[in-house]
N, C-alpha and C positions, 0 to 999 in steps of 0.2 A: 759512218762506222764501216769496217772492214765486213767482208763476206763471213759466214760461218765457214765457207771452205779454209780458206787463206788461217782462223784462227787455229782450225783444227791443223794445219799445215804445222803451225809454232808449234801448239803449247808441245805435244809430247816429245819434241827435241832440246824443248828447255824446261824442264818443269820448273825449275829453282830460280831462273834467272831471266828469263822472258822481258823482254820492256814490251807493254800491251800498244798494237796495234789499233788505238782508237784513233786515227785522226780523220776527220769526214775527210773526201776523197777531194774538195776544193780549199782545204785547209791552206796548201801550197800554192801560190801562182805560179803559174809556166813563166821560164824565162823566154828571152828573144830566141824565137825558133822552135817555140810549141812542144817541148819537150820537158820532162822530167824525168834524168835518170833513163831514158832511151825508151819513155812511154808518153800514150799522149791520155792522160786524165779527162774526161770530161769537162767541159768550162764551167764554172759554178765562183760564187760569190764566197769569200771566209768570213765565218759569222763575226759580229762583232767583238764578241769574249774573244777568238784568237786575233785577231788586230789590234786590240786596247794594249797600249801603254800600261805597263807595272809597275810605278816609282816606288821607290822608298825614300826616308826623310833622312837627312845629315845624321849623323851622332859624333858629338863633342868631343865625347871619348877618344871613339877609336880615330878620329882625323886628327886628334892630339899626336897621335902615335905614327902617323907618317912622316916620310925622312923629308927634312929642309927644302930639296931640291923640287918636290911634288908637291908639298904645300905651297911653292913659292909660286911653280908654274900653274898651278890647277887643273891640269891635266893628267891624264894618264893614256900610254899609247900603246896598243893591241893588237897585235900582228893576227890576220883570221885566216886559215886557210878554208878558199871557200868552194860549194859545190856538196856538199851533201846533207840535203833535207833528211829529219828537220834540225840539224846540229847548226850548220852556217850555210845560207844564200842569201842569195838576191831575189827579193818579193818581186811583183810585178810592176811597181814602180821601181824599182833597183835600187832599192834599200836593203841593208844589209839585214836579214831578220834571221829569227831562229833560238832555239830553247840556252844555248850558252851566251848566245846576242841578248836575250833580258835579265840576263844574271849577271852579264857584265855593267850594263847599264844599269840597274838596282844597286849593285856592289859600288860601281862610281856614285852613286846617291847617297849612300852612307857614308863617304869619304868626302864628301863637297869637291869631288873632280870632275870636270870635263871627261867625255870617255871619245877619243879618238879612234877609226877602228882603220887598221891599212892592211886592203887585201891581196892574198899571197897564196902562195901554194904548200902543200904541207911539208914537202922535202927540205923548206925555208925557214922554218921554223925556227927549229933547235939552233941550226946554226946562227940565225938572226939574233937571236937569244943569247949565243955565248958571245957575238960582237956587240954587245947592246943596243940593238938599233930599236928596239923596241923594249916598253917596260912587263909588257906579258901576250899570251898565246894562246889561243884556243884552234880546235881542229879538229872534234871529237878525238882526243888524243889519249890513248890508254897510257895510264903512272906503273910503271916497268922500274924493276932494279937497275935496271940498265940504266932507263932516263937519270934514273936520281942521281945519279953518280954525275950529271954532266947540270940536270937544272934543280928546283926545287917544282913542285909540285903541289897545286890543293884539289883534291876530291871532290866533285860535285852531281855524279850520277855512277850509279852501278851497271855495269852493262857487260858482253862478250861479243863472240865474234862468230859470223854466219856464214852457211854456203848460199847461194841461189842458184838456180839454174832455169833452165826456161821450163815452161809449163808440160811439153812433150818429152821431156828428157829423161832418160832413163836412170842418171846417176845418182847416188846417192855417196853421201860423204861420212863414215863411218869412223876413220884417221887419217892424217894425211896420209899413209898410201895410197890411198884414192885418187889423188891430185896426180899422179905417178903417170907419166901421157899423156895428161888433158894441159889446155890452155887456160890459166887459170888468171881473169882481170882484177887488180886491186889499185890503190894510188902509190904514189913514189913517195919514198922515205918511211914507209906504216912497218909495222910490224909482221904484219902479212908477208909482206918483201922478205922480210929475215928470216922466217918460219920457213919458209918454202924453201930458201936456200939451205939453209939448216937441215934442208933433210933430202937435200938431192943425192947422198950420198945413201941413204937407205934406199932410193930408188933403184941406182944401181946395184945394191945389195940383192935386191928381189928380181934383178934381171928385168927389171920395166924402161920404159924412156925416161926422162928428168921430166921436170915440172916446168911448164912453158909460161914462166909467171910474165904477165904485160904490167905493165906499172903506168896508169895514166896520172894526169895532173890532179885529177877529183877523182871524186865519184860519182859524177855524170860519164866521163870519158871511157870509163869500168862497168856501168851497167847499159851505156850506149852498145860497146863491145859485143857483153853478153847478147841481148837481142838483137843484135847484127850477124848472129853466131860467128864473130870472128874468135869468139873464147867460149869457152864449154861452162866456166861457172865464176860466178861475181862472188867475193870473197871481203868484208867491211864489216866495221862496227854493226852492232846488233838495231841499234836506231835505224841507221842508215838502210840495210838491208832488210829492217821488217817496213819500213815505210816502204820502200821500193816495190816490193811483192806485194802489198794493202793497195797499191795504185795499180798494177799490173792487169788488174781484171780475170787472173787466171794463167795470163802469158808467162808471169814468172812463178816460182815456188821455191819455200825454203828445203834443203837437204841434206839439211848440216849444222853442228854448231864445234867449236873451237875452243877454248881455256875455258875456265872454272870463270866467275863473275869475278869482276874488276873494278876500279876505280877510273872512270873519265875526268878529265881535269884541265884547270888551268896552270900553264907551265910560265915561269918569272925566271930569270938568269939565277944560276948558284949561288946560294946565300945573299939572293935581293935585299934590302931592307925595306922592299915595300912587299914581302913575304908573308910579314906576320900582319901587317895589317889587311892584306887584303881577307887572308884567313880571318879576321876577327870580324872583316866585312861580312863576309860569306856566309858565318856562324849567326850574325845577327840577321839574315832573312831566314834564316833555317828558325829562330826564335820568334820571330813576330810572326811567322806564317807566310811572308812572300816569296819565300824561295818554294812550298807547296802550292803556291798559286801557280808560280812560273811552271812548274813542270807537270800539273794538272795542265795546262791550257794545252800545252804539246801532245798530252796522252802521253806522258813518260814518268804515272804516278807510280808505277812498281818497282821501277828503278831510282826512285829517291835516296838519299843521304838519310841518315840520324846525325852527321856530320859532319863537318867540312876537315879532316885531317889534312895536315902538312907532310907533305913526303913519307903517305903511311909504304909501308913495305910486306913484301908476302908473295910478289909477283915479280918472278926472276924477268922476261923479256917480254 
């Protein structure tokens, strides 16, 4: 369990939208080079409940309802951009693990597919998606009006967007004017990247410097940064950024949060027709209760779904 400091750090910057910071602090394994996220966690064993396997069983139904080409192959293929606990990594045998990794693979149980997963960076995504090199996408990737217009989209965790900064730092992130001179680390192709840019022109408005956004490939390379002080504050999904500060010991802390809560997702090329089945997948763990296991296991129970919507809307960028 996290410190009482680190929760007291969250909750009053999120009251409403918070995903809880429970994950014991060996929940994650360090990949090669002892590091998480630009911290070195204690060594420690993950309990058995976060390593067990979650399957779910076929349904007739809905594997009726996928298109000739995917019932034929029985596979389905998953582009991951990986690098940020606990959404997508490499466990310490380098297996790909993570709260959207058992929801992929439960969703392929209900569909009688093979679930393939081939990893990538997040800038590659979308585009990967509109050349169909892949049949779908995960990335902790927040569903934007923007996206929808290029993929389709299903819902499967509520979540927003943080600042960190390190433990000694004086900043606090109240709007992005804040950002307004600082060096500010996120990943390449996010949202973040656009926001920033979006508003370097108010920066000059107020007579401050632009916003020195870094764009690394993860978000190991972005909170590496931060604790390196070669950037003043890490900026990512709310998963990503309350795990990071829960592992920090104190060295980092959160100082900020960023849009109204939102929809995380799996993104399928535009008007896929394995769209609606996978939705129907998704819908049926949400009904028998494995989709509450999967996201109890991660400590990501307050950010759960009541539903898995298809390209819901409400969230301009």
């Amino acid at each position: 369990m996290p410190s009482r400091t680190v929760r007291r750090l969250l909750r009053p910057l999120l009251p409403a939208v918070l995903l809880p910071v429970t994950l014991a602090a060996g929940l994650m394994a360090m990949p090669a080079g002892g590091t998480w996220l630009g911290i070195r966690p204690a060594a420690a064993q993950a309990p058995a409940a976060a390593t067990a396997a979650i399957t779910a069983s076929p349904q007739p139904e809905i594997i009726a309802r996928l298109p000739a080409r995917l019932a034929e192959k029985k596979e389905i293929t998953v582009a991951v951009a990986l690098g940020s606990p606990p959404d997508d990594f490499r466990d310490e045998k380098g297996n790909i693990a993570g709260w959207e990794i058992d929801i992929l693979h439960a969703a392929a149980d209900v569909l009688g597919l093979k679930l393939e997963l081939r990893p990538t960076t997040f800038d590659t995504l979308i585009p990967g998606l509109q050349a169909k090199r892949f049949d779908a996408a995960v990335g902790q990737m927040g569903i934007s009006d923007v996206r929808l217009k290029v993929v389709d989209m299903i819902g499967t965790l509520l979540g927003n967007e943080l600042f960190a900064a390190r433990g000694d730092s004086p900043i606090k992130v109240d709007s992005l004017d804040d950002l307004c001179g600082r060096a500010v680390a996120t990943t390449r192709g996010s949202r973040e990247v656009e926001f920033a840019n979006l508003h370097q022109p108010r920066c000059k408005e107020l007579g401050r410097e632009p916003i020195n956004i870094l764009a690394f490939n993860d978000g190991n390379g972005a909170a590496e940064s931060l604790m390196s002080r070669r950037s003043d504050l890490f900026w990512l999904g709310s998963t990503t950024v309350s795990y990071f500060v829960s592992q920090s010991r104190g060295r980092a802390k959160v100082v900020g949060h960023y849009t109204d809560t939102s929809y995380i997702g799996i993104a399928l090329p535009k008007d896929s027709d394995l769209s609606a089945p996978l939705q129907m997948a998704v819908a049926h763990l949400l009904a028998d209760g494995t989709y509450r296991k999967i996201v109890e296991k991660w400590g990501l129970g307050e950010g759960a779904v009541r539903e898995a919507p298809l390209n819901p809307t409400g969230t301009p960028r």
